[in-house]
N, C-alpha and C positions, 0 to 999 in steps of 0.2 A: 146707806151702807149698813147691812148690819154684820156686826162682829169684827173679832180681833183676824180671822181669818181672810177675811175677806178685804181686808182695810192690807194686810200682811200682799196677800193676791195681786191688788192693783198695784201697790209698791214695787212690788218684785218686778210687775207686766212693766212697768214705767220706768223703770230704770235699764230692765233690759234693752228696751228699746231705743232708750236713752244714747247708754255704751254701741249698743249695732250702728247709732246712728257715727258714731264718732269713729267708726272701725274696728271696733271688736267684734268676733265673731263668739256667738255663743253655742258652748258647748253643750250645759246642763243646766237642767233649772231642776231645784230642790233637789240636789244630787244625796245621797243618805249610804251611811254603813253603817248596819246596829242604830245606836240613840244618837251619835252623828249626821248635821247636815249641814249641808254649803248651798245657800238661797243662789246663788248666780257663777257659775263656772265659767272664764271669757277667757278668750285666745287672742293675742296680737301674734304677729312675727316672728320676737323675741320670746314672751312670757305666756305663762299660765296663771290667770288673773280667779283668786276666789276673792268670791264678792258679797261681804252683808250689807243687805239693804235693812234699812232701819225707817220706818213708815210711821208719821203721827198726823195726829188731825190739826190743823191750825190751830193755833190760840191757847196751846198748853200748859205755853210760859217753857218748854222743854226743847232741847236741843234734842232730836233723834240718833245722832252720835253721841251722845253720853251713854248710850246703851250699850255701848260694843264696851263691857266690861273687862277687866285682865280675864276673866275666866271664860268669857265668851272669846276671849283671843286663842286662850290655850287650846280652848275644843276647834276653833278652827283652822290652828296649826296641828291640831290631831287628824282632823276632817283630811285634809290637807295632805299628812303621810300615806292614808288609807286608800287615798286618791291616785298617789304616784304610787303606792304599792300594785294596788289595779292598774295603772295604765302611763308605765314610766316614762319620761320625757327629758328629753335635752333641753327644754325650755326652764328659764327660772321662774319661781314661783314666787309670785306677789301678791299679796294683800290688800285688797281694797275696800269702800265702806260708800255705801251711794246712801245719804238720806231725802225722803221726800216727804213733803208736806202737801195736806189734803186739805181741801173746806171744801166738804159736802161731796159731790161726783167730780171738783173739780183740781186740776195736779194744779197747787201752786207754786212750788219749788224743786225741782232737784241738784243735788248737790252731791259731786265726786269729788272724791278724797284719794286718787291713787297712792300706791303706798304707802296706807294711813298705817301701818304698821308692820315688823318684820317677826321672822320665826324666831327670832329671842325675846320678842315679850312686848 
């Protein structure tokens, strides 16, 4: 694998797939306004699910959820406004955080968090 981008890529691809397989329909992937982005955009019935995936290599001693910092939350409750400003919905809007873990080409772990946090913080 090389890079942070590409390690980012499989994450993202494997988690999507993940959620579609569970019933979410996906909307966007790497959705962006301006320096704003939302790695996974996902649809149920009820909600409008954005979603950070947080992607590490095996063996880091690191939990890939300690990355969704308070200020990675704030920007993705801003993501989030800019998103329903574009394309407003009667659905509620949830927060999610999918980490996966890698060793080498191979997905060892993923892991969802729905409603791993809400728009106050």
């Amino acid at each position: 694998m090389n890079g942070k981008g590409e390690l980012g890529r499989r994450g993202e691809s494997a988690a999507a797939g993940y959620l579609q397989d569970a019933g979410l329909t996906l909307v966007a992937r790497n959705w962006r306004c301006g320096h704003l982005e939302i790695d996974l955009v996902m649809e149920d019935e009820r909600s409008v699910r954005i979603v950070e995936v947080k992607t590490l290599h095996a063996g880091t001693g690191f939990d890939p959820g300690e990355n969704v910092t308070a200020d990675k939350r704030r920007k993705l409750i801003r993501a989030a406004k800019a998103l329903y400003a574009q394309h407003p919905t009667s659905k509620e809007i949830k927060f999610d955080v999918v980490t996966v873990l890698v060793d080498g080409e191979s997905i060892l772990e993923i892991n969802y968090m729905p409603d791993a946090f809400d728009a106050l913080g």
